[in-house]
C-alpha positions as CSV (number, residue, x, y, z in Angstrom):
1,X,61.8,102.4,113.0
2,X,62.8,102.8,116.8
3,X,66.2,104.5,117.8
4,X,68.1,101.4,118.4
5,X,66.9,99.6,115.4
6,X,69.4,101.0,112.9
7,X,69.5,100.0,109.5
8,X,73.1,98.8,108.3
9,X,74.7,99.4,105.3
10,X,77.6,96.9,104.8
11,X,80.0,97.6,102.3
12,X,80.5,95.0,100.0
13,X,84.1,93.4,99.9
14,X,86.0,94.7,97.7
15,X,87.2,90.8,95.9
16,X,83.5,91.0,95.0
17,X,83.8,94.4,93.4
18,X,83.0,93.9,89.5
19,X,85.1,97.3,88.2
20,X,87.4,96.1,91.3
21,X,90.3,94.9,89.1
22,X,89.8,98.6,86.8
23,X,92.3,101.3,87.3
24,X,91.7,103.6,90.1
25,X,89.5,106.9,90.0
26,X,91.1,110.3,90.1
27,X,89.7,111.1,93.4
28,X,91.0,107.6,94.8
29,X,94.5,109.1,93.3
30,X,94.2,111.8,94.7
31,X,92.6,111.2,97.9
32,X,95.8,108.2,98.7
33,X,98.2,110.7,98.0
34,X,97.3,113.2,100.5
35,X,96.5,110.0,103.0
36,X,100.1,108.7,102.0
37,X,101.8,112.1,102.6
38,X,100.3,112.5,105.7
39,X,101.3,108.6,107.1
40,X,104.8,109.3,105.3
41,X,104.4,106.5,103.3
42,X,104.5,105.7,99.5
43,X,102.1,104.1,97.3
44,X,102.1,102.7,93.8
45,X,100.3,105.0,91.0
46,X,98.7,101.7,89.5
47,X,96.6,100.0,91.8
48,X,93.2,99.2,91.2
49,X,90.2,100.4,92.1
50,X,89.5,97.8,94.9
51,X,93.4,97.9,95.8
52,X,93.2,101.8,96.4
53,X,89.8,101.6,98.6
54,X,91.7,99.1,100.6
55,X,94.9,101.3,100.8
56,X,92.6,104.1,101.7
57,X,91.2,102.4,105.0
58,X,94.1,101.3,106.0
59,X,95.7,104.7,106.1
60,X,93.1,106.6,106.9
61,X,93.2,104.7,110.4
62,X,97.0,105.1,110.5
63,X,96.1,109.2,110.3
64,X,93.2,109.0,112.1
65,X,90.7,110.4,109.2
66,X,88.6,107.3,109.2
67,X,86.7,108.5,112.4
């Protein structure tokens, strides 16, 4: 495989998650919370997994830890 022939790995949405609708992981808990304290916002305790990865992404480009 050449240098500019990169291999993508697309994440799959998460409406197409089959645990998506489960409560989230401890580490998704945990990992929002400190995201959330950091954007000084507030978020619920019982989202769902695919709920909380979405919250994630969204603050993690408000605080600029996506990158």
């Amino acid at each position: 495989m050449s240098n500019d022939t990169q291999v993508q790995n697309p994440e799959k949405d998460t409406s197409d998650w089959v645990t998506g609708d489960e409560p989230m992981t401890g580490p998704q808990h945990s990992y929002l919370q400190t995201l959330a304290q950091e954007a000084k916002q507030e978020v619920p305790d019982d989202l769902t997994k695919a709920e909380a990865s979405e919250a994630i992404e969204r603050l993690q480009q408000e605080t600029g830890r996506g990158k």
